[in-house]
N, C-alpha and C positions, 0 to 999 in steps of 0.2 A: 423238498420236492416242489416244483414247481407251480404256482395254483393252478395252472390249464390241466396238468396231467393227473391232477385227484380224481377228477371226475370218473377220468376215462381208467384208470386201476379199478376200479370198481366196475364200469362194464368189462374189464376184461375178466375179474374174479366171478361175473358171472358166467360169462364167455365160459373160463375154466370147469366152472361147478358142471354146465350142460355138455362139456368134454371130457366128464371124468373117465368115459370107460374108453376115450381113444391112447391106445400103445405109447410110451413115449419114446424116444429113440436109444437109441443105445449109447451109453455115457452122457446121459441130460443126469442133471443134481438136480439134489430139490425134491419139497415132495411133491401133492396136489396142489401148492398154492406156488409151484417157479412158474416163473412166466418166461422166460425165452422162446420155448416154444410156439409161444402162440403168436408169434412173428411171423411164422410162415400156415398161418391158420387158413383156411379157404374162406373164402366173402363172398356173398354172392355176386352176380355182374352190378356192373352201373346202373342206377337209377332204381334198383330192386330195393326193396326197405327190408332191412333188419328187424325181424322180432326178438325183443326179451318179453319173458314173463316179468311182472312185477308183483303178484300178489304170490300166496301160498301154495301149495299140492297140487298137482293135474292142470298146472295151469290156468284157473280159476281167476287170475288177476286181470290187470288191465295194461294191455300190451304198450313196450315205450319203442318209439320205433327212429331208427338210425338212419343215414344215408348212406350205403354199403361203402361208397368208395371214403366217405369219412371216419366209416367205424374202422376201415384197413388202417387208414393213415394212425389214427390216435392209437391205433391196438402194435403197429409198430414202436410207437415210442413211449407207452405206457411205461407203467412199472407195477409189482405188485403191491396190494391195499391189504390195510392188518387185519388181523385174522376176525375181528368183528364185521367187519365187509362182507368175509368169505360165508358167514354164517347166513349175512342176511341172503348170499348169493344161493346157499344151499337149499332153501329154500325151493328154488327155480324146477320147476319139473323137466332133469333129464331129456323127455321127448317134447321138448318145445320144436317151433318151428324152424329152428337151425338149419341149413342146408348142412349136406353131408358135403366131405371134401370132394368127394368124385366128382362135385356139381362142377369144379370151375374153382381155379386159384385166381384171383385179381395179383396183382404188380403191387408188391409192399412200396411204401415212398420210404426210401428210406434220409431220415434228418442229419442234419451235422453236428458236430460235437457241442452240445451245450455248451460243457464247462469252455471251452474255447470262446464260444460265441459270447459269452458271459464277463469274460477276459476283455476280450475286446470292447464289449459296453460300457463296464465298468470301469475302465483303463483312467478315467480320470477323478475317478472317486477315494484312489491310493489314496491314505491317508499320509499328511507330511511326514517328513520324517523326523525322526525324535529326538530331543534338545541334548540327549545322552550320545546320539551315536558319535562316533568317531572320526573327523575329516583329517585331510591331509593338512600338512604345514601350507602349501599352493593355495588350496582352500579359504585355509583361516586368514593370510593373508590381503586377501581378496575382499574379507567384508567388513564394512565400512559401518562403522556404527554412529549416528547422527547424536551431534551434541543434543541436550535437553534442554528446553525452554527454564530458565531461571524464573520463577517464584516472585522473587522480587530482587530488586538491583536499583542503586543509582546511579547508574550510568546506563545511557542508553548504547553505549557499547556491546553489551551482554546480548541486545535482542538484534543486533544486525542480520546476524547469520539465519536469524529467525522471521523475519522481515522483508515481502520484499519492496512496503512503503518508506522502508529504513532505507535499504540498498539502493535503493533509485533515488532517493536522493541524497543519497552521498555519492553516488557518480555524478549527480549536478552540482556537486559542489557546498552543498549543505554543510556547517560546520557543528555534528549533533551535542558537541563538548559546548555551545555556548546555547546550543537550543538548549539545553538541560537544565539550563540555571534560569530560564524563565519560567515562571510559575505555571504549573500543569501543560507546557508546552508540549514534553513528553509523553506523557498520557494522553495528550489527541492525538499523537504521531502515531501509536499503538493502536490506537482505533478506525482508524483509516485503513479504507482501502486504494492504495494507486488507481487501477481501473476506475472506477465509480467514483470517487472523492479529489485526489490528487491532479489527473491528468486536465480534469477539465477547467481548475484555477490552474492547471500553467498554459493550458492554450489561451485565456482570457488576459492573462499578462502579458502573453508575446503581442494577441492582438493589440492591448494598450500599447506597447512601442518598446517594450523588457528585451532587451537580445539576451541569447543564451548566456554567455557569461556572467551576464547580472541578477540568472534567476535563483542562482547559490546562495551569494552573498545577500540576496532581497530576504530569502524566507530561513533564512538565519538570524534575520532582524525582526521579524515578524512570519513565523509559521501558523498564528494564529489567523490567517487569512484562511488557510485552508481547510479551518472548519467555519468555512462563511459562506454563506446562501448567494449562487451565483449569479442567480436573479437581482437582488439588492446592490452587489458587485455592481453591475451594470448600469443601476438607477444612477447610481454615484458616478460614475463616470460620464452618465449623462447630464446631470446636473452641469460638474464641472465643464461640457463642449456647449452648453444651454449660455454659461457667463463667458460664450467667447474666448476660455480657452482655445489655444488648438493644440490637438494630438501630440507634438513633438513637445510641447511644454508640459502636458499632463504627463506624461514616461518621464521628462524631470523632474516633475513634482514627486510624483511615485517613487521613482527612483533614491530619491534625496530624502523624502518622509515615510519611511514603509509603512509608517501607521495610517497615512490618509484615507486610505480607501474602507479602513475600520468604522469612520465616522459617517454618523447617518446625513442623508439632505439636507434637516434641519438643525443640524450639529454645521455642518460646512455654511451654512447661510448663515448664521447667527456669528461663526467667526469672521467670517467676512465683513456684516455689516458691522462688528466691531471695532475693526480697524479703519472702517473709512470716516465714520463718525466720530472716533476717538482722535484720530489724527487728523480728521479734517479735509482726509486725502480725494482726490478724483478717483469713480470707479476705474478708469485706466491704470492711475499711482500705484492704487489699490491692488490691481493685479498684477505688475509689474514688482510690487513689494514680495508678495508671496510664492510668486514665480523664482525670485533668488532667493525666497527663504521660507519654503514650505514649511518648516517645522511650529513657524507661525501659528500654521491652522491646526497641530496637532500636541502642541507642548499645552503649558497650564497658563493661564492671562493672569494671575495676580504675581508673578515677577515682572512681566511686561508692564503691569498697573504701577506697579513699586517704581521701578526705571524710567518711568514718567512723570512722576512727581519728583523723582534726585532730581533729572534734567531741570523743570521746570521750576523747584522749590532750594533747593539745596545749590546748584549748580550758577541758578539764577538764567537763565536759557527762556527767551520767548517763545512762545507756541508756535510764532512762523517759523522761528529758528530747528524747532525742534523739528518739527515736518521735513524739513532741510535737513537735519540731521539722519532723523529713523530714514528716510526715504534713500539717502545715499550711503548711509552703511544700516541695513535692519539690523544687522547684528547686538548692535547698543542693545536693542532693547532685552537680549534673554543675556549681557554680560552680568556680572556681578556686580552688587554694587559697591563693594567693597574696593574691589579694582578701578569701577568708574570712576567713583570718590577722587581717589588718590590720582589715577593718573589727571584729572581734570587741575587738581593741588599742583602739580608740579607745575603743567605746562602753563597753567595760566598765573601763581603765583611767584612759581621759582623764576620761569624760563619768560614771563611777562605776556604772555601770547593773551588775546583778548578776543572776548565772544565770538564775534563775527570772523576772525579768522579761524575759530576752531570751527565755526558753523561753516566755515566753506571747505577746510582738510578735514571733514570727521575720521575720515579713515585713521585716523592719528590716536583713537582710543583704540583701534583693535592687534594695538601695538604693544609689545614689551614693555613694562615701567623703566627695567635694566637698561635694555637697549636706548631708550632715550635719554635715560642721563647717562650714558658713559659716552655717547655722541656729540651731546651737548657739552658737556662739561672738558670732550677735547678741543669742540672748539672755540670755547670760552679759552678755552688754554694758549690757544694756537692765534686766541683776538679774530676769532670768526664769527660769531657767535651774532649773526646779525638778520631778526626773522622781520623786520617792515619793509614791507614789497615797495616802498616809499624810498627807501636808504639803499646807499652803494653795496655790493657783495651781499646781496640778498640774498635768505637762504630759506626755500619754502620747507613747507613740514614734511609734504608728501615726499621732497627726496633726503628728507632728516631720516625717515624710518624705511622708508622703501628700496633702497638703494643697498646694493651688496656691498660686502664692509672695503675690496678691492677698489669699488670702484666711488664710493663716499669717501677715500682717504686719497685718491688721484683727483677727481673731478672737484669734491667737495673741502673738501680740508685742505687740500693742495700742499698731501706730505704723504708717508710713504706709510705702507703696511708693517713695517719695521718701528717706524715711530708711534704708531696708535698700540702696538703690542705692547711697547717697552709703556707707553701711558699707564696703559691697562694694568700692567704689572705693579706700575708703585702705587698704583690707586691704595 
């Protein structure tokens, strides 16, 4: 039952009690306590108050009084109250102040169907429906059950689908099979968010001079940029436009060293003045060195310290020499020494080649050992074989090694591609 219409059951069972001795119609059910009847009960006019008695015998209580055209409406859609109600109803003395019917019927209002209106209230409270019932094949077809996040995995494969800081970048071209194999690279990839974390180190890279195609392959070498503070980012970049970089050099620094921008101010200045004091170089030398060969500022200095003393101690190479050297190939300095060793062996004791011409072709170390003797030794073969710029049929270093094998066996050897093969063969 409704709470509004408790009340009003109970004025009607009193209602009832003070109309026990009115006739009831012919075929009403029920006994004293049906209420249908009193649906077409008389009320007084509008605005007249309703008395019930509320206390015991003759009326003696203390009157509750109603607003006629209210007591109509509720006593229309009342219902009847259990039979402890009726008791207290009986109570009521018969000749209360009830108008009789002849006074005046008032207009019943009459309500709509509850249960209906109820329906329609309720209509979105249906409970789902149950994991048991029964769907069509169309149905079952239709739903899609989402993979589960894996637990754990090693490979970051597993959380693509899961991800959408994974997925974006691997539409940029991210390659996550090699991010995987750097130490906890993937577990910050996991904990990022693209919006808030991601987006805003790649707008910071495009600003530095990164075109799209290079932001794939950049944080594939380095993802660990993107859990770096992008304020600091910044500092660093400012340093580096502070020593007269420009812009289009820093994008090939960056580009060329992903790690650069990892390292603090005083990490970048401390390599710097490393190199210019070590090697004696001009701050210009100095940044022209590390411009072709960022990884200067971001590899380890005691193989650079080691290849400094080969050159100088071992090699036998003077210090202006050496400046001459690192300065027009950097590279010497993070080669092997293993490799420098030897090729230095050959060219200068087999092939006779002396300091100062290896100080002005350095490029001649970042060469094959192979490649120079099988070059050499054809045109030793062939009585070519002739490297002082001094003597007829001169033959510099730079087109000993630089030169495609086509065009050193026409121009240089002065014999045919057919003959350097058949050499090569009975070597």
């Amino acid at each position: 039952m409704a709470l509004w219409a408790r009340p009003v059951s109970r004025w009607r069972c009193l209602l009832t009690a003070a109309r026990a001795d009115v006739p009831r119609r012919p075929g009403s059910r029920g006994g004293p306590w049906a209420c249908p009847g009193l649906a077409a009960a008389a009320v007084p006019p509008a605005g007249k108050p309703l008395v019930l008695c509320a206390g015991g015998g003759g009326g003696g209580g203390k009157p509750l009084v109603l607003c006629a055209l209210q007591a109509g409406r509720r006593l229309a859609a009342g219902s009847c109250s259990p039979p402890d109600s009726a008791r207290r109803a009986s109570s009521c003395s018969p000749e209360s102040n009830l108008p009789s019917v002849q006074q005046g019927r008032a207009k019943v209002e009459t309500l709509p169907d509850l249960n209906a209106k109820i329906l329609d209230e309720d209509w979105d409270d249906i409970p789902p429906s149950s994991a048991l019932e029964v769907i069509s094949e169309e149905e079952a077809v239709q739903i899609i059950a989402e993979p589960l996040v894996p637990l754990q995995s090693s490979t970051l494969r597993d959380y693509v689908d899961h991800s959408e800081t994974l997925e974006k970048l691997v539409h940029l071209g991210v390659d996550l099979s090699q991010v995987e194999k750097r130490q906890k690279a993937g577990q910050l990839l996991l904990t990022l968010d693209f919006e808030k974390d991601v987006k805003k180190v790649l707008l910071f890279l495009k600003d530095v001079g990164l075109e799209d195609n290079q932001l794939g392959p950049f944080l594939t070498k380095n993802p660990y940029i993107l859990g770096e503070d992008l304020e600091a980012l910044e500092t660093r970049v400012a340093y580096l436009k502070s020593k007269k970089f420009g812009k289009s050099e820093i994008a090939q620094m960056v580009s060329r060293a992903p790690y650069l921008l990892l390292f603090s101010v005083e990490r970048l200045d401390n390599r710097l003045g490393f190199f210019k004091n070590e090697l004696g170089l001009s701050v210009k030398k100095t940044k022209d060195l590390v411009i072709r060969l960022p990884r200067l500022l971001t590899g380890k200095l005691e193989p650079v310290k080691e290849n400094l003393q080969v050159c100088q101690i071992e090699l036998g190479f003077q210090r202006n020499e050496i400046q001459q050297i690192v300065y027009k190939t950097p590279k010497i300095l993070t080669a092997s020494k293993k490799r420098l060793k030897q090729t230095f062996d050959y060219l200068h004791n087999i092939m006779g080649i002396p300091h100062h011409m290896l100080t002005r072709f350095p490029q001649v170390f970042n060469s094959k050992l192979l490649r120079i003797r099988e070059r050499h030794m054809f045109l030793a073969f062939l009585g070519r074989a002739q490297y002082d710029p001094a003597q007829p049929s001169y033959i510099s270093l730079d087109q000993l090694v630089s030169l495609p094998d086509e065009v050193f066996c026409t121009e240089i050897a002065k014999a045919s591609m057919q003959d350097f093969e058949n050499f090569l063969k009975a070597l």
